[in-house]
N, C-alpha and C positions, 0 to 999 in steps of 0.2 A: 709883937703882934701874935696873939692865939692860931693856934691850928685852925680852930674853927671861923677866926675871923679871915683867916688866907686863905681857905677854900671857898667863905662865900662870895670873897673881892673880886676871887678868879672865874667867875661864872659868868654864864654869856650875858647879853641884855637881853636875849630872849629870853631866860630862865624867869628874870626878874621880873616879867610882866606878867599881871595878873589877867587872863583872859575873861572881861568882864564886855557886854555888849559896849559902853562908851568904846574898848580899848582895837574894838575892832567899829568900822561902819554899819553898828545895827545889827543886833542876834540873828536875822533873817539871812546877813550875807554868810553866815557860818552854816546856815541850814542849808544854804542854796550850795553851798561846796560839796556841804556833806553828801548831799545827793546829787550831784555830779561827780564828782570826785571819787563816793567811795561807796554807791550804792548800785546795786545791777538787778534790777526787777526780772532778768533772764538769767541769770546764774545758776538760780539753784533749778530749770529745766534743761540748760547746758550741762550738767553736772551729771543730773541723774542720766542723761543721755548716752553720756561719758562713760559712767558706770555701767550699763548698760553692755553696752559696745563692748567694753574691755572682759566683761564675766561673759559675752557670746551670746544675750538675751537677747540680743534684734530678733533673732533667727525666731525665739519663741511667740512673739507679740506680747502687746500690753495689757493685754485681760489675764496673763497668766499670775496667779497669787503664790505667796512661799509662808510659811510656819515660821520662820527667821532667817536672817543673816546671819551669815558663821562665819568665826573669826578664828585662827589659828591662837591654843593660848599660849604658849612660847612668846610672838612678837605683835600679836593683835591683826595683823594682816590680813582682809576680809578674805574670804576661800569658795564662799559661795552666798547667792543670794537667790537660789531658786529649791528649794528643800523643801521637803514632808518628815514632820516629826513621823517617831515609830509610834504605836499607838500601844506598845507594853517596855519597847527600851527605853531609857535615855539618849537616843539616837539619834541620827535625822538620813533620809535617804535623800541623794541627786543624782540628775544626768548629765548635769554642767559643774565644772567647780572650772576655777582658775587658780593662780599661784599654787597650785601639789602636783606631786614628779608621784607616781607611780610607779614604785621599785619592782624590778622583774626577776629579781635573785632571791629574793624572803617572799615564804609563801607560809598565809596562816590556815591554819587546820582550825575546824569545830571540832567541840570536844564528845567525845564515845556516843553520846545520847542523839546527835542529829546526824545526818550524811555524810561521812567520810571522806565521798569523792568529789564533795563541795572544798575549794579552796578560796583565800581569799589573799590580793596584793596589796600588800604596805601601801599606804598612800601617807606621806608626809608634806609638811609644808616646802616651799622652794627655799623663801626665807633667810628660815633657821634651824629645819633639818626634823621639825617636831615630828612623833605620830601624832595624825589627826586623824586617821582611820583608814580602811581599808577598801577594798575594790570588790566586788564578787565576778564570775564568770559570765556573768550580763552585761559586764561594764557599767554598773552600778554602783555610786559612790555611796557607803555607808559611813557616815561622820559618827565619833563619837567621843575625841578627846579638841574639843571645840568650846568656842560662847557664843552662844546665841542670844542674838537679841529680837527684839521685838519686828515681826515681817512685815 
């Protein structure tokens, strides 16, 4: 006997059946599963809810809009979902992020041309250690090694 003939002898009888409406009670009863079984018409408002919640937006309300969702690029890890692009950087500014540690040892300086006695804090992902950008003395997150998507 063939390899290939031993592998298909050894397969279950479920494999072997063809899911055709005879082979069940009626295409209908597949439908009726499907949307018991594996459809939830409140999911995707549990979700956003969810998400919500965990980035600290309750506190803002629901009328509040964002320029994008920012994802750490290292491991894709969302970081914030309530942001304002800069309107000359490649940027984005927030008040809330979640998932970044704010380092308090590395402080970055602007360079000779702006305010010297402006500093800014590391902010990296939790993650996987990325820069994703930095903090200023407002406590204002300024993203800018991120992806944003569509807000």
């Amino acid at each position: 006997m063939s390899t290939l003939a031993r592998a298909e002898s050894a397969s279950t009888p479920d494999e072997d059946v063809p899911m055709t409406s005879s082979s069940v009670s009626g295409s209908a009863a597949v439908g009726a599963y499907e949307a018991r079984e594996l459809y939830d018409a409140n999911a995707d408002a549990r979700e956003a809810k969810a998400f919500r919640r965990a980035l600290g937006l309750d506190a803002v309300g629901d009328d509040a809009r964002t320029d994008a969702v920012l994802s750490c690029v290292g491991c894709f890890a969302t970081i914030c979902a309530l942001c304002q692009k800069h309107e000359r950087h490649e940027q984005y500014r927030a008040v809330f992020a979640a998932g970044v540690r704010t380092e308090t040892e590395v402080a970055w300086r602007p360079s000779e041309a702006t305010d010297a006695s402006e500093r800014y804090r590391e902010v990296k992902c939790e993650e996987c250690g990325t820069t994703v950008g930095v903090m200023d003395d407002d406590d204002v997150y300024h993203f800018f090694n991120v992806l944003a998507s569509a807000g």
